[in-house]
N, C-alpha and C positions, 0 to 999 in steps of 0.2 A: 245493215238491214236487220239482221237477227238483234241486234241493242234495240231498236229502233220497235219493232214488232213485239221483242218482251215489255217496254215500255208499255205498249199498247194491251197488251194484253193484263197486264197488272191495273189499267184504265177501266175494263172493261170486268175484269173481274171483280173492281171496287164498286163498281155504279150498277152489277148485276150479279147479285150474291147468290140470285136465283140460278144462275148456271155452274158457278162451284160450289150447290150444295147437288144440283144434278148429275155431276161429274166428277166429284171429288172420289170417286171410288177408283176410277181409271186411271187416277195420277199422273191423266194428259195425255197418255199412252194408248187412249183408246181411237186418237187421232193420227194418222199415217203419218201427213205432215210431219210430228215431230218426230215418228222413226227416221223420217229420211235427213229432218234435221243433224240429232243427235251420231247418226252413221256417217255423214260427211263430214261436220264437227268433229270427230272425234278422228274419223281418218288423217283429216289435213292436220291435227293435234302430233299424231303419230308420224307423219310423214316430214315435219318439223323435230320431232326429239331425232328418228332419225339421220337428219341433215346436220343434226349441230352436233352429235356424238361422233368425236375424232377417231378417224382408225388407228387402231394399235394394236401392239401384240399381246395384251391382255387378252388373256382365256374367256374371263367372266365379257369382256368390253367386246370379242370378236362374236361370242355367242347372242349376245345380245342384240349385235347387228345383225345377224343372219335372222334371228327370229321375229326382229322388226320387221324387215324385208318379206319374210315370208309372210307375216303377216297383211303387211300392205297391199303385196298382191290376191291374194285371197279375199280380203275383206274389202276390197275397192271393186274388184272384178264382181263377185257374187254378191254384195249387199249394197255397198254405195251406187252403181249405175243402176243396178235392177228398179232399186228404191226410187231414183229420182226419177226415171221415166214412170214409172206407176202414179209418181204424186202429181206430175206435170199433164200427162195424159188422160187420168182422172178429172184432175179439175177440169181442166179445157173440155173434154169432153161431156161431162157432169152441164157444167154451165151454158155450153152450149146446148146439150138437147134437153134439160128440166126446170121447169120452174124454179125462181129462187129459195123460194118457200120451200122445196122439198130438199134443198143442201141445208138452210142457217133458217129456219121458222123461229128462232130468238130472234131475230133482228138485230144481232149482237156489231155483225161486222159492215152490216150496212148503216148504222149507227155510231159505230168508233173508231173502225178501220176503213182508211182513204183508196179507193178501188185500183188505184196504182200500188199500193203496198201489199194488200192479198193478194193482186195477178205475177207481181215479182216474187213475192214469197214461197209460191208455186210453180215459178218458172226455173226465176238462176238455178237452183238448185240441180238442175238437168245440164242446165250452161256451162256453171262448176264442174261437171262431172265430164261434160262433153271437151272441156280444156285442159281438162286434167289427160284423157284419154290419148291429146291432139300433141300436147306436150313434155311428156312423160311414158316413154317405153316399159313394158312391163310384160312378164311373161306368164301367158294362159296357160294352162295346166293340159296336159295332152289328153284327157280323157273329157271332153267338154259334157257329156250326161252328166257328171261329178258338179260340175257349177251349177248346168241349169237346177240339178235337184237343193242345192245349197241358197238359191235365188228363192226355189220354189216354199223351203221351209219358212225360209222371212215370213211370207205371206200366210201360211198358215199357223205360225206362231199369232201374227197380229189379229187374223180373225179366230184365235181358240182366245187372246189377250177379251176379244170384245167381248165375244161369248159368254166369257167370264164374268165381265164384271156387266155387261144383262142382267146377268142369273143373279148377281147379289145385289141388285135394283138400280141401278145407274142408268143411266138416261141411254137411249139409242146415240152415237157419234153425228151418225146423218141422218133426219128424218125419210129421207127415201128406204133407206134400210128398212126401218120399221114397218113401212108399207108392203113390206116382200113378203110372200110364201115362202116357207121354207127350200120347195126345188127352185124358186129364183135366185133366192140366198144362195143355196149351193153351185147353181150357175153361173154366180156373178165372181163368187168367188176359185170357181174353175178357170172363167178368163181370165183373171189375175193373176192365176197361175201360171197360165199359159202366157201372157203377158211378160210376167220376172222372167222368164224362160229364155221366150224369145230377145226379152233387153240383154242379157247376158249373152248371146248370141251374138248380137248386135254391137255390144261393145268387144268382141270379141273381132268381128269383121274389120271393126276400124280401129283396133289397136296394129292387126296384120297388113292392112291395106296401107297405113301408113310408118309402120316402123317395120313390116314384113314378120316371116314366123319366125321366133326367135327359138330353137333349141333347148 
């Protein structure tokens, strides 16, 4: 799906120069979607060098496993689940209560991208994470405020990321955005917060409920 979708997107950015000369400043970044891409990508990248690196009694080789591990749990708990409930509940939400015009006013993906490929591209992604969760035990860190705040920074990194490249003229990500006052803005961007928070909560119930508390 991601071969599939960068295809498309290389499509769309050849036949509409108009949107990577309005966005080229974000370096794509200004869109959530691909943080949640690039964090699960990169998880499941990590969670494979982990699997194929043989135990042994190498110092540098036993260190390195420990820091993978530690890694994977932290960065799957607090950025990969948070991320893909945000991007999946967003959309669907988004789309259900607003005109289309105020997500994609290029008419970019209703014109290149096939409506089964946007709705999966914004879905597996929670899928992946929820399978991952179902089949894969993994231990939560006993101070749970420590995550949700860890969940919460994503978010506010991505909207200081927008913010940013606003201010040096790039186009708005969503045109609803653009339509906001700024205390909507800061609202909308509090429930997000509140949002990562409670995902990380939430994967946190159903790591326990199904592998129990692990020590």
């Amino acid at each position: 799906m991601d071969v599939l979708y960068a295809l498309k997107l290389l499509e769309v950015l050849s036949a509409r120069t108009d949107l990577l000369w309005a966005h080229y400043r974000g370096l794509g970044l200004q869109f959530f979607t691909v943080w949640s891409q690039v964090a699960q990508q990169g998880y499941f990248f990590v969670a494979f060098a982990y699997d194929v690196i043989e135990p042994s009694n190498n110092v540098f080789t036993k260190r390195l496993k420990k820091l993978l591990r530690i890694f994977k749990a932290v960065f799957f708990t607090s950025v990969v689940v948070p991320t893909a409930v945000l991007v999946s509940v967003n959309f669907w939400a988004l789309n259900s209560l607003f005109d289309p015009a105020l997500i994609d006013d290029t008419h970019a993906y209703e014109d290149f991208v096939p409506s089964w490929m946007n709705h999966s591209l914004h879905s597996y992604v929670l899928v992946f994470a929820l399978a991952e969760l179902l089949l894969s035990c993994r231990t939560y860190p006993g101070w749970t405020a420590l995550g949700r705040l860890r969940s919460t920074v994503v978010v506010l990194a991505y909207a200081s990321w927008v913010a940013l490249t606003v201010l040096v003229g790039s186009a708005w990500p969503y045109p609803y955005l653009r339509l906001m006052s700024i205390p909507q803005l800061l609202a909308y961007l509090v429930a997000n917060c509140g949002l990562a928070a409670w995902a990380y909560s939430l994967g946190e119930y159903i790591n326990t409920a199904v592998w129990g508390r692990i020590a």
